[in-house]
Structure formats: structure tokens, C-alpha cells
C-alpha positions, 0 to 999 in steps of 0.5 A, a space after each residue: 516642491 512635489 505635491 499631486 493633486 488627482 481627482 478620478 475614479 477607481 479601476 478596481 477595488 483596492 488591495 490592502 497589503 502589509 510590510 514583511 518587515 514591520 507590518 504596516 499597512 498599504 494599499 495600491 490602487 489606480 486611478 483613472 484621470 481624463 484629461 482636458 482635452 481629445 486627442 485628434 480623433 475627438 476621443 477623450 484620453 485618459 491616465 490610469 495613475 498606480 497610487 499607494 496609501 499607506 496605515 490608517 489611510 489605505 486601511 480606509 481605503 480598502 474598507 470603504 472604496 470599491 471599483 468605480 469610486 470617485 476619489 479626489 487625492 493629494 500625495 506626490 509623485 515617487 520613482 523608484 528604480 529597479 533590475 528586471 532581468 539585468 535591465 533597470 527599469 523605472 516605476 512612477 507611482 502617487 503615493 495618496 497623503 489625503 484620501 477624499 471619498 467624492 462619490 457615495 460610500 459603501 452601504 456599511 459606512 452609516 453602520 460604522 460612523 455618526 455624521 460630523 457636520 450638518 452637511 454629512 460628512 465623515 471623518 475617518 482620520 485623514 479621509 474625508 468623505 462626503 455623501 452627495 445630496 440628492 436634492 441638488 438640481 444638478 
């Protein structure tokens, strides 16, 4: 079984690419994950993980996430191999199956879609996106 489950916060915007071949849609982007635990200097270390989305869900993506977003991601983990100047190197990416906004949309979200459920949430395909409720005390 491959199954990924991430939850943390975008580097940078994502970027929305296509194909050369057919076309379809992806996006990269990079996660920051802290773990659980300091390392001996009480500092909190943190991953950045390269993920890809691919067709409605990095279109998505991009459209409605911008750096800082926090984001919860269920995928699985990809290697893939390489030459780089004669040598052959490995790459490890996510690749995201679900995309679950955690953090406030973008300003342009509410124009775009109407509210589901009672509890402000969003459909968009596979990406959900839920706004946090201000009167929460916590």
C-alpha cells in the first residue's frame, strides 16, 4: 500500500503546467511539514515535500491557493529516475489524489461558488475547502 496523508503549508504559489504531449493539466507545489518533535537544539525541523496535482485538481489548485496556504493532502509517494550529466539521480515527489483547502480561500472563491452545507463548505470536484468560523473560541 502507498497512501500519503500531509498536512502543512504552502512555500510558494503553485504553478500550473500542461503536458507536451496531450495537454493535461498539473501543478507543483511544496509543502512545509513540521514534524513532531525538535531536533537537540529544541528547534523544530521541518520538510518541504515537492507534490504534483494533476487536471481539475491542480487547475484548483492554482486557482484558489497562494503561498502560505494551509493545506491537508492524501496522494502517494513517486520515485522516479534520472541521468543528470552521466550520473543517475532519484527524485521523490507526493503526487496529491485529494487537495483539502484547510486555511481561508482567496477573496475571489465566494464570487465563484455557492455554499454547499450549513457549515461553509465548498466543492470543487475533488478539493474541498472549508472556511474557518470566526466565532470559534479557539
Amino acid at each position: 500500500m502507498n497512501k500519503v496523508i500531509l498536512i502543512g503549508n504552502l512555500t510558494q504559489k503553485p504553478t500550473l503546467s500542461q503536458t507536451s504531449f496531450s495537454g493535461t493539466p498539473y501543478c507543483q507545489m511544496t509543502v512545509a511539514v513540521a514534524r513532531k518533535y525538535a531536533n537537540a537544539n529544541g528547534e523544530k525541523i521541518t520538510d518541504f515535500l515537492p507534490v504534483v496535482a494533476w487536471q481539475k485538481v491542480a487547475e484548483n489548485c492554482c486557482k484558489y491557493l497562494d503561498k502560505g496556504s494551509k493545506v491537508g493532502i492524501v496522494g502517494s509517494i513517486q520515485t522516479r529516475k534520472y541521468e543528470d550529466g552521466g550520473k543517475i539521480r532519484t527524485w521523490t515527489e507526493i503526487i496529491a489524489e485529494e487537495v483539502e483547502f484547510l486555511s481561508s480561500p482567496k477573496n475571489n472563491v465566494k464570487q465563484d461558488n455557492s455554499y454547499l452545507h450549513e457549515q461553509n463548505l465548498y466543492d470543487f470536484g475533488q478539493i474541498k475547502i472549508i472556511e474557518e468560523d470566526e466565532d470559534l473560541p479557539f
